[in-house]
mmCIF file as Biopython writes it, N, C-alpha, C and O atoms, coordinates in Angstrom:
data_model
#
loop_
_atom_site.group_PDB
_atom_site.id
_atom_site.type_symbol
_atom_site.label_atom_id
_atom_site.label_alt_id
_atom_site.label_comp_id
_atom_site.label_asym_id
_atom_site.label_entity_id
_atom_site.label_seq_id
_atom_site.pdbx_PDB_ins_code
_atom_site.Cartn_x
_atom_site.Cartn_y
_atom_site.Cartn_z
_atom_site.occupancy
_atom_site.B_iso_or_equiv
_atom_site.auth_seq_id
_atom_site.auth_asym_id
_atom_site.pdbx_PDB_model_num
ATOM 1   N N  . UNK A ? 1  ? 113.989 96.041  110.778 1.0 0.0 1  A 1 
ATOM 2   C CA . UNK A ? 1  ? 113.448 95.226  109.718 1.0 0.0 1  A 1 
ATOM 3   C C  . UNK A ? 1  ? 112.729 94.008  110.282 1.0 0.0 1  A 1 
ATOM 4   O O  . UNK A ? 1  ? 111.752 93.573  109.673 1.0 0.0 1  A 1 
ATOM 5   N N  . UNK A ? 2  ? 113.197 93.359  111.537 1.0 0.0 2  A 1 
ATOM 6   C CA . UNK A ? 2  ? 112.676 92.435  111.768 1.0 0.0 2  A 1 
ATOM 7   C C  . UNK A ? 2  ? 111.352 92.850  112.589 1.0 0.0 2  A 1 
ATOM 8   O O  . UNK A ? 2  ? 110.809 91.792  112.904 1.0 0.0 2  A 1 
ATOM 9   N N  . UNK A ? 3  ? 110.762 93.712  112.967 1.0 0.0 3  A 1 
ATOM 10  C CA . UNK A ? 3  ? 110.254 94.312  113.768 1.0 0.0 3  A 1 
ATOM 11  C C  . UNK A ? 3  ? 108.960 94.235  112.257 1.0 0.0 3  A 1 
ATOM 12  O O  . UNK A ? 3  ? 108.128 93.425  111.850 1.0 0.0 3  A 1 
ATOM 13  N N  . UNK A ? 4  ? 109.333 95.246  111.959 1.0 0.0 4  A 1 
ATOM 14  C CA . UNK A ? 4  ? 108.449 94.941  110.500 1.0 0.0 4  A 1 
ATOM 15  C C  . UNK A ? 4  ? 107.610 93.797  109.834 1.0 0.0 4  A 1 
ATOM 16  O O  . UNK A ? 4  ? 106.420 93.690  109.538 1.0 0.0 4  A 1 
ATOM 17  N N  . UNK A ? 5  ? 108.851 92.880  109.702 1.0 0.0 5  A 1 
ATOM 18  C CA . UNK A ? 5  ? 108.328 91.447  109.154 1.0 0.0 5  A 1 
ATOM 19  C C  . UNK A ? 5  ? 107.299 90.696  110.407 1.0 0.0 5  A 1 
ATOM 20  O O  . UNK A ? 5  ? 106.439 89.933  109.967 1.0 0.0 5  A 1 
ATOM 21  N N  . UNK A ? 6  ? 107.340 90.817  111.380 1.0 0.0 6  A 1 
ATOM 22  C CA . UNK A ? 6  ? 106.651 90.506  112.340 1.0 0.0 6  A 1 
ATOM 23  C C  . UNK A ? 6  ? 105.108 91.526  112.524 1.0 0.0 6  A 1 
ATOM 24  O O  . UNK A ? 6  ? 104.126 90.864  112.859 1.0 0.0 6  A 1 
ATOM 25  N N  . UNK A ? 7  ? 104.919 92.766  112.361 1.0 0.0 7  A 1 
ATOM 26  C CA . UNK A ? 7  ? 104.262 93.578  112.245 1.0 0.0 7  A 1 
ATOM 27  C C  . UNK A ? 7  ? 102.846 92.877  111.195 1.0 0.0 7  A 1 
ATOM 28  O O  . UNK A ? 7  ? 101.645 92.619  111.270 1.0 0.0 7  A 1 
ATOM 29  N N  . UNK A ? 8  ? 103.899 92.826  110.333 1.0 0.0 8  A 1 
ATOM 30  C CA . UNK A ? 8  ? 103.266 92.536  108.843 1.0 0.0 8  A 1 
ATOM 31  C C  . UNK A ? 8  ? 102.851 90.847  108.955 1.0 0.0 8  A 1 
ATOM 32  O O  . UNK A ? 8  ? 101.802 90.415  108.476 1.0 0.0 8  A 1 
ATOM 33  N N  . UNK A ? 9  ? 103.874 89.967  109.683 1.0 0.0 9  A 1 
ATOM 34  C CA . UNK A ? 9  ? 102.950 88.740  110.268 1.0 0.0 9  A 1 
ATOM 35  C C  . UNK A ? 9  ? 101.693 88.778  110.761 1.0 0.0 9  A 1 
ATOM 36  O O  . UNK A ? 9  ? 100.980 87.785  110.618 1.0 0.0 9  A 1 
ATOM 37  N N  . UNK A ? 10 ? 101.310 89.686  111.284 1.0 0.0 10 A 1 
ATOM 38  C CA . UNK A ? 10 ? 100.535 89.719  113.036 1.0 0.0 10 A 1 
ATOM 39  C C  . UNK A ? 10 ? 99.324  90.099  111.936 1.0 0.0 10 A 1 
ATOM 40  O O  . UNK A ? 10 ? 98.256  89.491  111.999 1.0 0.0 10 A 1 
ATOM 41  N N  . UNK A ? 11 ? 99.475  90.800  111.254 1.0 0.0 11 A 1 
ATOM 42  C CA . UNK A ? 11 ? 98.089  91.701  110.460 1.0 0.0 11 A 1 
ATOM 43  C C  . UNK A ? 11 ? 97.722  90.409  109.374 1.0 0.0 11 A 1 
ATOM 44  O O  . UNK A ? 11 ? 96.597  89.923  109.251 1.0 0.0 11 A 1 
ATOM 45  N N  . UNK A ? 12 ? 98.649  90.083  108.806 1.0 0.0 12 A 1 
ATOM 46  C CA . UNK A ? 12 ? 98.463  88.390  107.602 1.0 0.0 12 A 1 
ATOM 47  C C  . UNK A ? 12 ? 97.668  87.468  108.513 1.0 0.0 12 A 1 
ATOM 48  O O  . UNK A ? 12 ? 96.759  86.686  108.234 1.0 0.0 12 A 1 
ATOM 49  N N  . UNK A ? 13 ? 98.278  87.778  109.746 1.0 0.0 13 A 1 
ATOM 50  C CA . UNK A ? 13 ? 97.531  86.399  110.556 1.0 0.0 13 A 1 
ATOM 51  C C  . UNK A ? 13 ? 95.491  86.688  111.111 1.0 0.0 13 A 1 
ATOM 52  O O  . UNK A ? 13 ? 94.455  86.061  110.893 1.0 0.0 13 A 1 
ATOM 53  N N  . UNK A ? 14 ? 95.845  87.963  111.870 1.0 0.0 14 A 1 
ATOM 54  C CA . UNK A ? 14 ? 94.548  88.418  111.714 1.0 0.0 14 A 1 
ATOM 55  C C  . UNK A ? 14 ? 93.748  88.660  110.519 1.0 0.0 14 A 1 
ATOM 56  O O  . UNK A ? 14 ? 92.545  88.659  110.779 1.0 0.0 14 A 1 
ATOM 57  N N  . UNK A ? 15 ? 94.095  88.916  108.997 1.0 0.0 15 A 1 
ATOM 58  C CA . UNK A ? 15 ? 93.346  88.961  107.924 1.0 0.0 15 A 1 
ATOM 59  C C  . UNK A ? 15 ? 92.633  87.664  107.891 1.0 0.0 15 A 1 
ATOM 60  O O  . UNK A ? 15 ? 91.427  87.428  107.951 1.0 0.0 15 A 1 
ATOM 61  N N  . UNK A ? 16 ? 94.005  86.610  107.744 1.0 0.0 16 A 1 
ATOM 62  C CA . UNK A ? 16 ? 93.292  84.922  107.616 1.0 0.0 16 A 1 
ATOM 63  C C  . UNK A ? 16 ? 92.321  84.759  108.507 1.0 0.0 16 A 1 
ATOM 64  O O  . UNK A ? 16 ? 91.198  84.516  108.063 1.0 0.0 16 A 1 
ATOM 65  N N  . UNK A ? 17 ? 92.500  84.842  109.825 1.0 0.0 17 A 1 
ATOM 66  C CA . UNK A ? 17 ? 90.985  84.672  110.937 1.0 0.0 17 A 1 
ATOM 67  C C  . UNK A ? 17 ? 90.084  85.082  110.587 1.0 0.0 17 A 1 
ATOM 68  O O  . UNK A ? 17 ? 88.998  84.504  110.545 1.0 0.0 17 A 1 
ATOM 69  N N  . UNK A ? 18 ? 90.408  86.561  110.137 1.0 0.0 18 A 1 
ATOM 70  C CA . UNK A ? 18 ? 88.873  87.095  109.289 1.0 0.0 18 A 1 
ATOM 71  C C  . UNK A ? 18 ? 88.104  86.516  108.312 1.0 0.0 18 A 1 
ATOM 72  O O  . UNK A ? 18 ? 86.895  86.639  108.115 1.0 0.0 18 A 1 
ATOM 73  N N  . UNK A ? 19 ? 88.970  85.835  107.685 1.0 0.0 19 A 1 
ATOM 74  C CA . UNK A ? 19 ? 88.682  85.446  106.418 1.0 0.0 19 A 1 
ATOM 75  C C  . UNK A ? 19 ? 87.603  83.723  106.645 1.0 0.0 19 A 1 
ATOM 76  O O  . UNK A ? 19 ? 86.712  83.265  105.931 1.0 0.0 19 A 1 
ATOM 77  N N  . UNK A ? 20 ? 88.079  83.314  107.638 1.0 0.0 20 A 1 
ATOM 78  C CA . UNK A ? 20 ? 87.689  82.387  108.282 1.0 0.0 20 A 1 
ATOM 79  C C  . UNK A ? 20 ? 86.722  82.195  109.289 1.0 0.0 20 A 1 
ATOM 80  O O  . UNK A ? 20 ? 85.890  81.288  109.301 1.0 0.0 20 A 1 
ATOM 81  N N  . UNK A ? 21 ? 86.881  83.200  110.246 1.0 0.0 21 A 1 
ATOM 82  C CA . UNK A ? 21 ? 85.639  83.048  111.365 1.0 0.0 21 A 1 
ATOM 83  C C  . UNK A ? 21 ? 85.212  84.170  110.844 1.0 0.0 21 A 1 
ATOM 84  O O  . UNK A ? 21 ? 84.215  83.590  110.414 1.0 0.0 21 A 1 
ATOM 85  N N  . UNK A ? 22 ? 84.995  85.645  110.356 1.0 0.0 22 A 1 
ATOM 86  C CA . UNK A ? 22 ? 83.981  86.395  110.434 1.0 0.0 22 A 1 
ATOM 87  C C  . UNK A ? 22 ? 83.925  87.374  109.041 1.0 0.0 22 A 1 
ATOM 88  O O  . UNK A ? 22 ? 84.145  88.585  109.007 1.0 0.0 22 A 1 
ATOM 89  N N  . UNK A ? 23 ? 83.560  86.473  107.885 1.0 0.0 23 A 1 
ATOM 90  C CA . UNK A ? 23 ? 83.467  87.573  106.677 1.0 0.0 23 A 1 
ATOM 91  C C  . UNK A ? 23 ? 82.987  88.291  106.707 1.0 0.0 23 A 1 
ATOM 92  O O  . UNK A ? 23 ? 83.296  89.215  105.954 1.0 0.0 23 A 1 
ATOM 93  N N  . UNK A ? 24 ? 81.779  88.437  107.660 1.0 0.0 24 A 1 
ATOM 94  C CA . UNK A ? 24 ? 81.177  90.047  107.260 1.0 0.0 24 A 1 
ATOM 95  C C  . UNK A ? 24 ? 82.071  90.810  107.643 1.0 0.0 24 A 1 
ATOM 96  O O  . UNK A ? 24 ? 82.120  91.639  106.735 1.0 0.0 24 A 1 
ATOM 97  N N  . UNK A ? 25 ? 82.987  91.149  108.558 1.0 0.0 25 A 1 
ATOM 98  C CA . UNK A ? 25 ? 83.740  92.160  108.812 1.0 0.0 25 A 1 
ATOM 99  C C  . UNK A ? 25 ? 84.480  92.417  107.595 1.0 0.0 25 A 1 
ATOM 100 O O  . UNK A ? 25 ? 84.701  93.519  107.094 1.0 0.0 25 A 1 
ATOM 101 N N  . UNK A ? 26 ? 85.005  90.741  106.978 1.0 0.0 26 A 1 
ATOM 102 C CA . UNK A ? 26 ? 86.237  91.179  105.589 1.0 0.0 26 A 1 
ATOM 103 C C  . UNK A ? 26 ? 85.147  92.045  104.748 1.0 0.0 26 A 1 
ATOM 104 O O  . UNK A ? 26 ? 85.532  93.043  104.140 1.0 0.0 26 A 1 
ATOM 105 N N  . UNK A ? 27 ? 83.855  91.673  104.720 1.0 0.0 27 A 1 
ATOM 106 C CA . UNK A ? 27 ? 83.092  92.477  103.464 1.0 0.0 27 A 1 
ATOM 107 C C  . UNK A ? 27 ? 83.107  93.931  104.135 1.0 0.0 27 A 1 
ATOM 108 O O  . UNK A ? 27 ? 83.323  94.752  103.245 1.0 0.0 27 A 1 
ATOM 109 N N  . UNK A ? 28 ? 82.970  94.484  105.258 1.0 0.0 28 A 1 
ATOM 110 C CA . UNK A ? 28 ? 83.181  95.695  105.452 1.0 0.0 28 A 1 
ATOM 111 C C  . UNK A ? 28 ? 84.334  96.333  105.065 1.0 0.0 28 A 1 
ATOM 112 O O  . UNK A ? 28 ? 84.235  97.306  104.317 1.0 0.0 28 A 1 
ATOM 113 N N  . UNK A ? 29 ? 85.676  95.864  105.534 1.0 0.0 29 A 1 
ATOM 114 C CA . UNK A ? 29 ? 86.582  96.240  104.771 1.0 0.0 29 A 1 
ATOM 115 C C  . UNK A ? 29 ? 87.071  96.451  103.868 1.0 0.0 29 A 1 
ATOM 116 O O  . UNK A ? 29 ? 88.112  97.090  103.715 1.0 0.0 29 A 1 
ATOM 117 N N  . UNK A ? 30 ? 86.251  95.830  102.891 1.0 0.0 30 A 1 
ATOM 118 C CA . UNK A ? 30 ? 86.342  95.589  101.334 1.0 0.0 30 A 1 
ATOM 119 C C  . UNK A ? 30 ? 85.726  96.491  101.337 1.0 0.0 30 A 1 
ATOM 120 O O  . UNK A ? 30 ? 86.466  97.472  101.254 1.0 0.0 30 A 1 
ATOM 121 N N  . UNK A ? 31 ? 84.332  96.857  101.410 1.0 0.0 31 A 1 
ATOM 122 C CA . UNK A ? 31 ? 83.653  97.891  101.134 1.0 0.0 31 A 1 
ATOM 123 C C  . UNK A ? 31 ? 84.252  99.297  101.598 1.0 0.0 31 A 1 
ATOM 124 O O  . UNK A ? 31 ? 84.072  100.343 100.975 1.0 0.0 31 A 1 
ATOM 125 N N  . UNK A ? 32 ? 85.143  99.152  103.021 1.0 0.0 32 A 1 
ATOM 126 C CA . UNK A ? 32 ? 85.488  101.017 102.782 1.0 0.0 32 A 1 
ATOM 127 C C  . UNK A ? 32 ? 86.680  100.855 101.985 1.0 0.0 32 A 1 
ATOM 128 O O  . UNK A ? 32 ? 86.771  101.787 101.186 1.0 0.0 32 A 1 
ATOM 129 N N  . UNK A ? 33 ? 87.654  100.005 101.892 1.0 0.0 33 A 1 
ATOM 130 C CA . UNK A ? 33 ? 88.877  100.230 101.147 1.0 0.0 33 A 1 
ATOM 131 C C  . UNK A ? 33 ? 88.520  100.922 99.437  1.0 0.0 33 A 1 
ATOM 132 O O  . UNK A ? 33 ? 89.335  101.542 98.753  1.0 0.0 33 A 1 
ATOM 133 N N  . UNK A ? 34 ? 86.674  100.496 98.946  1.0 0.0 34 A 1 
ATOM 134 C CA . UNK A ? 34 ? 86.431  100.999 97.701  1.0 0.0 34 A 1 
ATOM 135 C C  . UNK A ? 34 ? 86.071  102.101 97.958  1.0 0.0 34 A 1 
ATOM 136 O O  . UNK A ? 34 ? 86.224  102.752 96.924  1.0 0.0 34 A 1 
ATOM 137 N N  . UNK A ? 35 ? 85.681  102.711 98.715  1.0 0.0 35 A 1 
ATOM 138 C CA . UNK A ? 35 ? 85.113  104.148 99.028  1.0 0.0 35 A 1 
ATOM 139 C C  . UNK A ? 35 ? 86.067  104.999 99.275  1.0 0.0 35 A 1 
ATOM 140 O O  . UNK A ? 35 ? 86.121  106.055 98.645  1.0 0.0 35 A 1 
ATOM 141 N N  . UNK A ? 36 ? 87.141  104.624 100.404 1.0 0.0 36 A 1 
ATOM 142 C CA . UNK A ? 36 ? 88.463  106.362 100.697 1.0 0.0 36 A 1 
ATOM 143 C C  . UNK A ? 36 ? 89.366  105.653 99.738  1.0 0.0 36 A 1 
ATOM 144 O O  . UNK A ? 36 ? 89.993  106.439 99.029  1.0 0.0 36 A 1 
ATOM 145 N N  . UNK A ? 37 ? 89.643  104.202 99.485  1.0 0.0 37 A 1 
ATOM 146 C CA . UNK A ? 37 ? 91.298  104.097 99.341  1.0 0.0 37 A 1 
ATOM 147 C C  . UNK A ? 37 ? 91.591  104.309 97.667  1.0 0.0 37 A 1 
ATOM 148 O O  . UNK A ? 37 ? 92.293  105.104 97.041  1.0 0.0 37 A 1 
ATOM 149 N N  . UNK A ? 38 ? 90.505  102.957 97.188  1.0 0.0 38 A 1 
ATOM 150 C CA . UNK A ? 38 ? 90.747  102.841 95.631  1.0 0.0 38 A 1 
ATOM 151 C C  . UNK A ? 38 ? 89.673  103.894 95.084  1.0 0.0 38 A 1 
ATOM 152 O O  . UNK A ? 38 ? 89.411  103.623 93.912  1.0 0.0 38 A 1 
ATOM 153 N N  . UNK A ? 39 ? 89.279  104.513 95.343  1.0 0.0 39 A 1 
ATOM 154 C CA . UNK A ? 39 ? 88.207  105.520 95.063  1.0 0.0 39 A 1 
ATOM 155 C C  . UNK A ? 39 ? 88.670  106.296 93.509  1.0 0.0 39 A 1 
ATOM 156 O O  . UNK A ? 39 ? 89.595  107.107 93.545  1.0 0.0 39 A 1 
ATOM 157 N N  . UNK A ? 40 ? 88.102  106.049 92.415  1.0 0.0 40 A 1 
ATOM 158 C CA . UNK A ? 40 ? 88.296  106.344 91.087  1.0 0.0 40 A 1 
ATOM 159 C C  . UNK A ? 40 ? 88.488  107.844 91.184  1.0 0.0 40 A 1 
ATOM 160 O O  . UNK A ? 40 ? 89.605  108.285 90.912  1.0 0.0 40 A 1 
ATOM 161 N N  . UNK A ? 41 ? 87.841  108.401 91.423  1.0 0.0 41 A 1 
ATOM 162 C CA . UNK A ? 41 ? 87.667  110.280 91.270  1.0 0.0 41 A 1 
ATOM 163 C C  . UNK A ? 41 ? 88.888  110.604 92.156  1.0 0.0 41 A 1 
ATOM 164 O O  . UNK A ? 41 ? 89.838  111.270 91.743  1.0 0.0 41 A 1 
ATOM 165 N N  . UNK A ? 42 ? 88.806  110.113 93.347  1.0 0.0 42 A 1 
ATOM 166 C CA . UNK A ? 42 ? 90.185  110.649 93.811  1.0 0.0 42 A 1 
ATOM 167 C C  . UNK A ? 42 ? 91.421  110.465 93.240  1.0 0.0 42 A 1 
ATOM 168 O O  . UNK A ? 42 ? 92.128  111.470 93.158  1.0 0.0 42 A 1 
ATOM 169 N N  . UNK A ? 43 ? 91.944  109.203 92.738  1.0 0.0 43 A 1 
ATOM 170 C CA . UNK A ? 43 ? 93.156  109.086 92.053  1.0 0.0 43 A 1 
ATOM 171 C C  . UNK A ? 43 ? 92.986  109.850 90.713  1.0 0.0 43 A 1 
ATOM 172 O O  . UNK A ? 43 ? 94.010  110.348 90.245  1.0 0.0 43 A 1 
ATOM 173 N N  . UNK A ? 44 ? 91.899  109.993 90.084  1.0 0.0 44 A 1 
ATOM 174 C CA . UNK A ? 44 ? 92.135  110.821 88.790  1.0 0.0 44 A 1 
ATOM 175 C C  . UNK A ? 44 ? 92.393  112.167 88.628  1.0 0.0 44 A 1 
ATOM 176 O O  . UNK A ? 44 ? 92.913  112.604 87.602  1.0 0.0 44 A 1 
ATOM 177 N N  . UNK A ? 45 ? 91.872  113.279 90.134  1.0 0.0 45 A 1 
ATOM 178 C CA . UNK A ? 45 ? 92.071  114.227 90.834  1.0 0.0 45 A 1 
ATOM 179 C C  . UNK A ? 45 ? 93.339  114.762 91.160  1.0 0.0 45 A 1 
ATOM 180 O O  . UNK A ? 45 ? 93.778  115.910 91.082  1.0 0.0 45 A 1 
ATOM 181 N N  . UNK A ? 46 ? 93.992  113.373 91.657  1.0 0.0 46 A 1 
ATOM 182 C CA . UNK A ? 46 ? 95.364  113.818 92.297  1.0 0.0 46 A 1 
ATOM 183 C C  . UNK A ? 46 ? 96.490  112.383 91.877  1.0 0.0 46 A 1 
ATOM 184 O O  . UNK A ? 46 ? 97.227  111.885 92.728  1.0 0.0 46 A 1 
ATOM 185 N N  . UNK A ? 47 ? 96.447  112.054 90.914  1.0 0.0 47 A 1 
ATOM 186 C CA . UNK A ? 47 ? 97.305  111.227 89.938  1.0 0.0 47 A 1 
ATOM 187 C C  . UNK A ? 47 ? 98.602  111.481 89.713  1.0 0.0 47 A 1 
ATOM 188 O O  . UNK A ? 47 ? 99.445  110.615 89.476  1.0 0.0 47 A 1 
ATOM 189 N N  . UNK A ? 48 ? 98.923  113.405 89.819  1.0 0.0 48 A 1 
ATOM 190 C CA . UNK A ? 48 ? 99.881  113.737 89.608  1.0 0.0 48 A 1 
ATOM 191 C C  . UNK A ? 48 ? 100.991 113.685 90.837  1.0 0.0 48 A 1 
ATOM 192 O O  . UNK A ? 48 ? 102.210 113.517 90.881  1.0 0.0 48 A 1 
ATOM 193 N N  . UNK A ? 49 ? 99.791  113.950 91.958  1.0 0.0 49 A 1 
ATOM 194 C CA . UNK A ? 49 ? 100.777 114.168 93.452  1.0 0.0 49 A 1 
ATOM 195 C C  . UNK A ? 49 ? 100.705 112.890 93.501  1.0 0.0 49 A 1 
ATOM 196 O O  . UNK A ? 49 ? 101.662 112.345 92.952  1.0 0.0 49 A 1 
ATOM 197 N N  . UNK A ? 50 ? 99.797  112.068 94.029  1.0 0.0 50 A 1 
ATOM 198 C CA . UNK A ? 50 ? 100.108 110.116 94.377  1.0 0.0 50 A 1 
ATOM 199 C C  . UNK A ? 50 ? 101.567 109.587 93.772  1.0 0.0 50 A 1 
ATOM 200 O O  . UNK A ? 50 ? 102.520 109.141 94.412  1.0 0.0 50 A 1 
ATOM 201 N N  . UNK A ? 51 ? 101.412 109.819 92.018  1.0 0.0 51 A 1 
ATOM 202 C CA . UNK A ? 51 ? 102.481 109.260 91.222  1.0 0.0 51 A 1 
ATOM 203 C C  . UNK A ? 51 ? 103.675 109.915 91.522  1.0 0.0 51 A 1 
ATOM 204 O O  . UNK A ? 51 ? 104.552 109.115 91.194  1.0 0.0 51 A 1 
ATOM 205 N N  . UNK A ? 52 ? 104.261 111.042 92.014  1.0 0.0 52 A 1 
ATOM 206 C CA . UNK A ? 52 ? 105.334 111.771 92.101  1.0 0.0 52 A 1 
ATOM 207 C C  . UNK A ? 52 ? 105.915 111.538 93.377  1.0 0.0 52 A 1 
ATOM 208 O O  . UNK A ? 52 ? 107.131 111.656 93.532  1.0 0.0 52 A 1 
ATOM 209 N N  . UNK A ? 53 ? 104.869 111.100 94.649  1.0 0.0 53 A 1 
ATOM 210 C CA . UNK A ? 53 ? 104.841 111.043 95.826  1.0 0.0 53 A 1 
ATOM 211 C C  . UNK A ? 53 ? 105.660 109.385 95.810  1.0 0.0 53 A 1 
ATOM 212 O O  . UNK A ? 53 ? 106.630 109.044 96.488  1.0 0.0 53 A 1 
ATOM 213 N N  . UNK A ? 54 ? 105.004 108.689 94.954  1.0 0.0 54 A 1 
ATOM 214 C CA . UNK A ? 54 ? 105.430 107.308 95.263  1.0 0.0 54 A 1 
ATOM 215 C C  . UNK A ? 54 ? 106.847 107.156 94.481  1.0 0.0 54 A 1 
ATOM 216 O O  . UNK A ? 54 ? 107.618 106.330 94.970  1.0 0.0 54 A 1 
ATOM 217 N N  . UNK A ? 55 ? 107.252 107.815 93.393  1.0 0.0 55 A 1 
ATOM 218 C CA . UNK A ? 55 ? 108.518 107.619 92.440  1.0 0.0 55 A 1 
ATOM 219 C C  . UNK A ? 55 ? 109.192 108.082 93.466  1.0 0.0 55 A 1 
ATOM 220 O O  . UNK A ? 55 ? 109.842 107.130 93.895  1.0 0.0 55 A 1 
ATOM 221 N N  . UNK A ? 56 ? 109.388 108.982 94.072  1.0 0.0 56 A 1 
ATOM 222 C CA . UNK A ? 56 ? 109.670 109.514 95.467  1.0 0.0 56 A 1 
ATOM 223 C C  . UNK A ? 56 ? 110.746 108.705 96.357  1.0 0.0 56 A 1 
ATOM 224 O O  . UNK A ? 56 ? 111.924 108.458 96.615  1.0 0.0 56 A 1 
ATOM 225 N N  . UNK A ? 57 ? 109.021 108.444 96.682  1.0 0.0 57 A 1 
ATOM 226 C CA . UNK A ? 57 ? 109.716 107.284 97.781  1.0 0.0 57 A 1 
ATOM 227 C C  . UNK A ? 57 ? 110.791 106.013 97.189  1.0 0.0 57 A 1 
ATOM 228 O O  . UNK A ? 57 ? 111.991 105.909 97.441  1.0 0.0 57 A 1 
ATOM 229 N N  . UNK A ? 58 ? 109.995 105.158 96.382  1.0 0.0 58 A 1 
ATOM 230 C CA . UNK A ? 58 ? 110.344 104.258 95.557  1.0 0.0 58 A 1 
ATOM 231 C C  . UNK A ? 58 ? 111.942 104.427 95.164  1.0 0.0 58 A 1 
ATOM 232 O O  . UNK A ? 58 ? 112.711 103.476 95.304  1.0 0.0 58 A 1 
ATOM 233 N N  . UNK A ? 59 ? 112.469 105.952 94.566  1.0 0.0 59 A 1 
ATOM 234 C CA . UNK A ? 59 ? 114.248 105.921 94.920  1.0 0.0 59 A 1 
ATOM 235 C C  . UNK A ? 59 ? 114.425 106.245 95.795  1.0 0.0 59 A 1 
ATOM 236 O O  . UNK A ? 59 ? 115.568 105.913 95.481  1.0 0.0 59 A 1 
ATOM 237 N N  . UNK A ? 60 ? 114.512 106.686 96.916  1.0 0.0 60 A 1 
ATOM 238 C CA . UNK A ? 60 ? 114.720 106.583 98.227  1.0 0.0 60 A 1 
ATOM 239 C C  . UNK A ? 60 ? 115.020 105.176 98.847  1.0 0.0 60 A 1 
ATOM 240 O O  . UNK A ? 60 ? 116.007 104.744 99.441  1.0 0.0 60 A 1 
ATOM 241 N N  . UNK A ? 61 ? 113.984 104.692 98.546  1.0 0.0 61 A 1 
ATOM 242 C CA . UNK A ? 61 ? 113.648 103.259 98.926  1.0 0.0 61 A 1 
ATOM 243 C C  . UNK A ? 61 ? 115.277 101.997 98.325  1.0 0.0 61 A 1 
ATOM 244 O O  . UNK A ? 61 ? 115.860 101.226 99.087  1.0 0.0 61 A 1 
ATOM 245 N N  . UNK A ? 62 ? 115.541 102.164 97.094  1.0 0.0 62 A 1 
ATOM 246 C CA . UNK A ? 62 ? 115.871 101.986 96.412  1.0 0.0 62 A 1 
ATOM 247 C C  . UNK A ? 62 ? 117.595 102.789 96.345  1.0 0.0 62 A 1 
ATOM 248 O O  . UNK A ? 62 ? 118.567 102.175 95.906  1.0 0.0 62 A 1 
ATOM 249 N N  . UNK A ? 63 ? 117.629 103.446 96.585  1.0 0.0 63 A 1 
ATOM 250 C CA . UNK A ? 63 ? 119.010 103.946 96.852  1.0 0.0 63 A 1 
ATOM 251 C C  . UNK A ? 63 ? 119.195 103.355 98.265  1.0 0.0 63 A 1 
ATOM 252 O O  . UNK A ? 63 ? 120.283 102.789 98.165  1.0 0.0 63 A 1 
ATOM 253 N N  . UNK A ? 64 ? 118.648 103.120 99.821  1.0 0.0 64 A 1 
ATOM 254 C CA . UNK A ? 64 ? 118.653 102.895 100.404 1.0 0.0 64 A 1 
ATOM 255 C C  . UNK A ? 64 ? 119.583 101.395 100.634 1.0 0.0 64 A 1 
ATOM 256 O O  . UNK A ? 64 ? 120.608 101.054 101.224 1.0 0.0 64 A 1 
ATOM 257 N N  . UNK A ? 65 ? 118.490 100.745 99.744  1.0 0.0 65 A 1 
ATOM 258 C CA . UNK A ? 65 ? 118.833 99.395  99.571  1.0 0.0 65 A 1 
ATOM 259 C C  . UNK A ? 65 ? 120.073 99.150  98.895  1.0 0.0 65 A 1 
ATOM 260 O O  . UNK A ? 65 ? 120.445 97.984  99.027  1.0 0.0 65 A 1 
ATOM 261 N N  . UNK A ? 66 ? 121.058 100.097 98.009  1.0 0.0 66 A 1 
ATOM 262 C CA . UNK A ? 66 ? 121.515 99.842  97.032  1.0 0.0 66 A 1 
ATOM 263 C C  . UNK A ? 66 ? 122.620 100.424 98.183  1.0 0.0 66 A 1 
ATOM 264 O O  . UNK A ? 66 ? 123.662 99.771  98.251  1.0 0.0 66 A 1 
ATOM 265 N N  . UNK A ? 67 ? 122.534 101.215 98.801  1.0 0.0 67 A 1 
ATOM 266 C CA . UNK A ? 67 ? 124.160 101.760 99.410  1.0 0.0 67 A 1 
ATOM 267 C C  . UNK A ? 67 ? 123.923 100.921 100.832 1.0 0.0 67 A 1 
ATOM 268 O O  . UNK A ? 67 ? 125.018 100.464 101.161 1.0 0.0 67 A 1 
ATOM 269 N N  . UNK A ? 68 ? 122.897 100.554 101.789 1.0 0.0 68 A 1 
ATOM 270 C CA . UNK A ? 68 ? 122.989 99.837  102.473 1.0 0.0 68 A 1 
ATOM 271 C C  . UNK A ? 68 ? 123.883 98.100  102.451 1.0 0.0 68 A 1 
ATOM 272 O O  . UNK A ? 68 ? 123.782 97.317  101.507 1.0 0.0 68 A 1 
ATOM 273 N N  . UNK A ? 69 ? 124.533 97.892  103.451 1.0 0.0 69 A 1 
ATOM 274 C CA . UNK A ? 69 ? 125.484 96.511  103.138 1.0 0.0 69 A 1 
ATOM 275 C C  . UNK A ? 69 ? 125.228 96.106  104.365 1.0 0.0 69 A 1 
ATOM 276 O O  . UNK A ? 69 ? 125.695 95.043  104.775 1.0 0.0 69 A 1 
#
């Protein structure tokens, strides 16, 4: 877990630099995240597997947390 939270530091910290010394790159990223990630036709395509995939995980996730001490 802590490995994680640090992971997830390191990428927050490089976003902010981006955000700061070199937006055109953030605008590239912005721009493919609308093309493969949030891409309308694809989630309406496969809405059923995404949503089933994530309830999924989500109790997993969630039982995890709940029997973990």
């Amino acid at each position: 877990m802590k490995t994680a939270k640090v992971i997830i530091g390191i990428v927050l910290l490089m976003l902010s630099l981006g955000y700061l010394y070199r937006p055109s790159s953030i605008l590239k990223l912005n721009d493919w995240g609308k093309r493969y990630i949030f891409n309308d036709a694809w989630v309406l395509n496969y809405r059923w597997k995404t949503g089933v995939l994530f309830l999924v995980l989500a109790l997993i996730a969630l039982y995890m947390g709940i029997t973990c001490q």
